[in-house]
C-alpha positions in Angstrom: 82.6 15.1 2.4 81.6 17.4 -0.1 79.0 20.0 1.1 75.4 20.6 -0.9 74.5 23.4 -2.3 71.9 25.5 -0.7 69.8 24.9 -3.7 69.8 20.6 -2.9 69.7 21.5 0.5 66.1 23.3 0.2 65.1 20.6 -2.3 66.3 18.3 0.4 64.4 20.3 3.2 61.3 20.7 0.8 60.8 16.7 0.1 61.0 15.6 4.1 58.6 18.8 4.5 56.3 17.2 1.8 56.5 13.5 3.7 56.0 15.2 6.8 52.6 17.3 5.5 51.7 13.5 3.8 52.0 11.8 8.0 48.4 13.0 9.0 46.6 10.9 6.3 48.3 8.0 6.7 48.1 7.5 10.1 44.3 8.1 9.3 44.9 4.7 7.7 46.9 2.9 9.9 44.6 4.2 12.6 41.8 2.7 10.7 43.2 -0.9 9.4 43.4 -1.4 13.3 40.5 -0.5 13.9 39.2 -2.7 11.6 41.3 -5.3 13.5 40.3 -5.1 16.3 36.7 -5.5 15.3 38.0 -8.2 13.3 39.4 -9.6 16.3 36.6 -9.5 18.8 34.3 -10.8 16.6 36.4 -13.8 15.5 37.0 -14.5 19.6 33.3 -14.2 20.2 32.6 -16.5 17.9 35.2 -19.2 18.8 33.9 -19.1 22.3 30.3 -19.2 20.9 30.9 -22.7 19.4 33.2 -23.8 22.9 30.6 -22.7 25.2 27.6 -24.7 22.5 30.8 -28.0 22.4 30.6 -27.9 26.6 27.1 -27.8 26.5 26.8 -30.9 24.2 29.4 -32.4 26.4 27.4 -31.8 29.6 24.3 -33.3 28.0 26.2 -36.3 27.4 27.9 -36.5 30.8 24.2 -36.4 32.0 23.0 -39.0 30.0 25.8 -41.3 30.6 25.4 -40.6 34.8 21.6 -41.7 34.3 22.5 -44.9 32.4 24.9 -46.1 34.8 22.2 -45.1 37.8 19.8 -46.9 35.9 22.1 -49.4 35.7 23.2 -49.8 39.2 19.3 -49.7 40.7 18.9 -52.5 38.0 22.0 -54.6 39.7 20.8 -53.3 43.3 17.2 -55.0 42.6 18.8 -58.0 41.3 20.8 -58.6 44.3 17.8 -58.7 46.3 16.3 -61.1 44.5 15.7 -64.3 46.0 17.9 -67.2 44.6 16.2 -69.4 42.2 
């Protein structure tokens, strides 16, 4: 292995130094992209479960108004059955 000169090593030295000083502001932007996901994120759950809990609500109505057609329905075969035979 061949050995640098101190001249490549202090250019060497001087670019990772250069990355290094570079680190702050770009975790500034990963820091902020998820940030941005997370808001991202809560507001795409919230809505989701906006539109389940309106679906279960619909559902529920229907469930209602299918229980009250078949107790209509059964007080309508209960009165029939005490009917007199014609």
């Amino acid at each position: 292995m061949q050995r640098r000169s101190l001249e490549q090593r202090v250019t060497t030295l001087e670019q990772h130094m250069q990355e290094l000083r570079d680190l702050p502001k770009r975790m500034a932007g990963v820091e902020s992209q998820i940030l941005q996901l997370r808001e991202e994120t809560r507001d795409g759950f919230s809505a989701i479960r906006s539109e389940l809990l309106a679906e279960i609500r619909a559902g529920n109505q229907e469930s209602r108004n299918f229980m009250r057609a078949l107790y209509e329905d059964l007080i309508a075969r209960i009165a029939t059955i005490g009917e007199p035979n014609s």
